[in-house]
C-alpha positions as CSV (number, residue, x, y, z in Angstrom):
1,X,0.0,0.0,0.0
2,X,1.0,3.5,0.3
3,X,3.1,5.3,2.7
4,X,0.5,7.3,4.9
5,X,3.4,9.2,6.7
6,X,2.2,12.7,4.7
7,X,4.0,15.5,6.3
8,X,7.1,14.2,7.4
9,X,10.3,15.7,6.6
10,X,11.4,12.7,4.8
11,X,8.6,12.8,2.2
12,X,9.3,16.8,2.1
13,X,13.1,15.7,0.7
14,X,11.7,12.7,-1.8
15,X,9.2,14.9,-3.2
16,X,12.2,18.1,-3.8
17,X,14.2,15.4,-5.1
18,X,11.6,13.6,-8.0
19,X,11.1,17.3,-9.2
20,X,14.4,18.1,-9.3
21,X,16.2,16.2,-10.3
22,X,14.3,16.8,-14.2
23,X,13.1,20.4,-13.9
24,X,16.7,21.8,-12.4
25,X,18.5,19.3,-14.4
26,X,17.4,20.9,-17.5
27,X,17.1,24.1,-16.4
28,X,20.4,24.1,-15.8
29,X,21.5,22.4,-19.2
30,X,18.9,24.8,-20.9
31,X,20.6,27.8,-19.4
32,X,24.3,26.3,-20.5
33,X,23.0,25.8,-24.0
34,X,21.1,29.2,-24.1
35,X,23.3,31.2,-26.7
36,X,23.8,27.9,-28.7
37,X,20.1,27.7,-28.7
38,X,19.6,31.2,-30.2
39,X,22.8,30.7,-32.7
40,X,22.2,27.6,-34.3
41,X,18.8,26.1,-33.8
42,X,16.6,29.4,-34.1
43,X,18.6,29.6,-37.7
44,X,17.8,25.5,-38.9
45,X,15.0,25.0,-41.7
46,X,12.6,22.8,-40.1
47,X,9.2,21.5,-41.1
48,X,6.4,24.4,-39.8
49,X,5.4,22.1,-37.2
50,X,8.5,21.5,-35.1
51,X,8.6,23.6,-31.7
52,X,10.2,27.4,-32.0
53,X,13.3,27.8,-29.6
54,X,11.1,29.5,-27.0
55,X,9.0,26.3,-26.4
56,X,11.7,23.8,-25.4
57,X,12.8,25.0,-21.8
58,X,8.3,25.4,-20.7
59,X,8.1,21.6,-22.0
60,X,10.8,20.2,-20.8
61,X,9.5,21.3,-17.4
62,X,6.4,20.9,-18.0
63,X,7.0,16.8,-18.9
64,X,9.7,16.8,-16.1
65,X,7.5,17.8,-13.6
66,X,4.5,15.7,-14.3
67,X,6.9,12.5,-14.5
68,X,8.3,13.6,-11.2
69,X,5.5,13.6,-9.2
70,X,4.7,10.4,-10.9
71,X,8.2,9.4,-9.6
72,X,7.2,10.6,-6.2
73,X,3.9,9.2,-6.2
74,X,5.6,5.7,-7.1
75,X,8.0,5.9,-3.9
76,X,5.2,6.2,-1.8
77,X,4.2,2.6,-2.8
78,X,6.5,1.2,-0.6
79,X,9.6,3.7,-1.5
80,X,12.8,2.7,-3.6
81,X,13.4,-1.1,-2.5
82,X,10.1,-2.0,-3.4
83,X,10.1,0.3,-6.7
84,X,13.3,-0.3,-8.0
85,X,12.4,-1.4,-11.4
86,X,10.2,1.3,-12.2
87,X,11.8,4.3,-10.4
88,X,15.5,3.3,-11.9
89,X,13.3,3.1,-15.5
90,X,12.1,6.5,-14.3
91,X,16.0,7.8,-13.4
92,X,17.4,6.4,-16.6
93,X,15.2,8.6,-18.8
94,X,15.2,11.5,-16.4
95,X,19.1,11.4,-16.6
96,X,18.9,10.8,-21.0
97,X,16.7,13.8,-21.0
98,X,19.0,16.1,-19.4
99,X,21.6,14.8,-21.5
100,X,20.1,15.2,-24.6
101,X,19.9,19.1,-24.2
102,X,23.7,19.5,-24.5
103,X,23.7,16.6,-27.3
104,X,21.4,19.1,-29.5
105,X,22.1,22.4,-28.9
106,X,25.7,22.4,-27.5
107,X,27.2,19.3,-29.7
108,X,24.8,19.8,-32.6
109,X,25.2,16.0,-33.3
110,X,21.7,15.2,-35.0
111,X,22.8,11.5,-35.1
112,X,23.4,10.6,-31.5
113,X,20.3,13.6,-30.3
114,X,17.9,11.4,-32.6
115,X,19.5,8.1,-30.9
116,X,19.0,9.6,-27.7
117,X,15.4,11.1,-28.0
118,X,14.8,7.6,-29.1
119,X,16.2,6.3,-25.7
120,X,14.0,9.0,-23.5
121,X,11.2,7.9,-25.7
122,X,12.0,3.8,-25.1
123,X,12.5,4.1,-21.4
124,X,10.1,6.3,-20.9
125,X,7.4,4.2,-22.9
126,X,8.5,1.6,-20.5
127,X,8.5,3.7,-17.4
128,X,5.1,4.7,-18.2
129,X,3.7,1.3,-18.6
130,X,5.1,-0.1,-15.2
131,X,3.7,3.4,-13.4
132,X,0.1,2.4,-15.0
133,X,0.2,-1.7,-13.7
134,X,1.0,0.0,-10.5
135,X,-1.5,2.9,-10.7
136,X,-3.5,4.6,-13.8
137,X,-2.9,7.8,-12.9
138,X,0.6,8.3,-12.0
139,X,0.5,6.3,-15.6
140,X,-1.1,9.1,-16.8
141,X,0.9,12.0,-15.8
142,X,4.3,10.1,-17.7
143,X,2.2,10.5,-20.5
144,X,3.0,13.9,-21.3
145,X,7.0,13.0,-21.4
146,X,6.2,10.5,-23.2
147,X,4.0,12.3,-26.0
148,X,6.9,14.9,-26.1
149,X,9.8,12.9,-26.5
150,X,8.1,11.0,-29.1
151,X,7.1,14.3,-31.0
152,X,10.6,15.3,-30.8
153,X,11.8,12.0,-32.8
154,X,9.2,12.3,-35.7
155,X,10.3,16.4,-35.8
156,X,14.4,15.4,-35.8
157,X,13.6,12.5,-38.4
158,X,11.2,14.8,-40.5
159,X,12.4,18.2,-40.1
160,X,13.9,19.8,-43.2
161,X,17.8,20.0,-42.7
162,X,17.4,18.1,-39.6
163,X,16.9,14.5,-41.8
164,X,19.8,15.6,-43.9
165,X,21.5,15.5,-40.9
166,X,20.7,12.4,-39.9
167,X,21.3,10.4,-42.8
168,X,24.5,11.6,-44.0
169,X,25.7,11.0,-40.1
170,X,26.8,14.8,-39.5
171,X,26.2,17.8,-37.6
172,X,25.1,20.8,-38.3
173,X,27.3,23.5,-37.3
């Protein structure tokens, strides 16, 4: 069952740490990778569909922090022993994610961002679908990483200069 021990200081620390570990993780990286952002990216032809510049940073947060307090609500079934499987799933994609900021906008390596927004997109796929067995909703909220790590690999296959870039194996710089 659930931890019922709401209020405790413990709980306080486990829920800080589920949200940030994704939304200061990539706020950090998005901050790093803020002039890169604006040189190179804002400059790329892509299809009209694919997010401006200005909407990365709101979804990353937006899909770290519902996956987090999944992540956090997951704990409290019995916390990390009992969770292992699906809360390590839930690291491993948390960790890719912040990682694939740098890999686009700092490293401009289309190849190895695609392989790695397939990655986030795998685990989280799989992260998603142990959080449902255990409970629909906290299912639910992983759903919104999910939907927009998998939107990001159909824009970096489909995108204009971005496909060029991934099949000839280069970066754009």
């Amino acid at each position: 069952g659930i931890n019922a021990e709401y209020g405790s200081c413990e709980h306080g620390f486990i829920f800080i740490f589920w949200q940030g570990l994704g939304v200061l993780g990539g706020l950090v990286m998005f901050l790093w990778v803020d002039d890169d952002i604006e040189d190179w990216y804002s400059k790329l032809e892509t299809s009209n569909w694919f997010p401006a510049v200005d909407f990365f940073l709101p979804a990353h947060i937006i899909a770290a922090s519902f996956s987090g307090a999944a992540a956090y609500g997951v704990w409290r079934y019995g916390g990390f022993n009992r969770q292992i499987v699906r809360l390590t799933m839930h690291l491993l994609a948390t960790v890719l994610a912040i990682c694939w900021i740098p890999i686009m906008f700092k490293a401009r390596d289309l190849l190895v961002s695609f392989v790695v927004a397939f990655l986030i997109f795998a685990t989280g796929v799989v992260r998603t679908a142990l959080f449902f067995k255990l409970n629909t909703a906290l299912g639910g909220l992983c759903l919104v990483s999910d939907i927009w790590y998998g939107f990001l690999n159909i824009g970096i296959i489909n995108g204009g200069s971005l496909s060029i870039g991934i099949i000839s194996g280069r970066s754009l710089s």
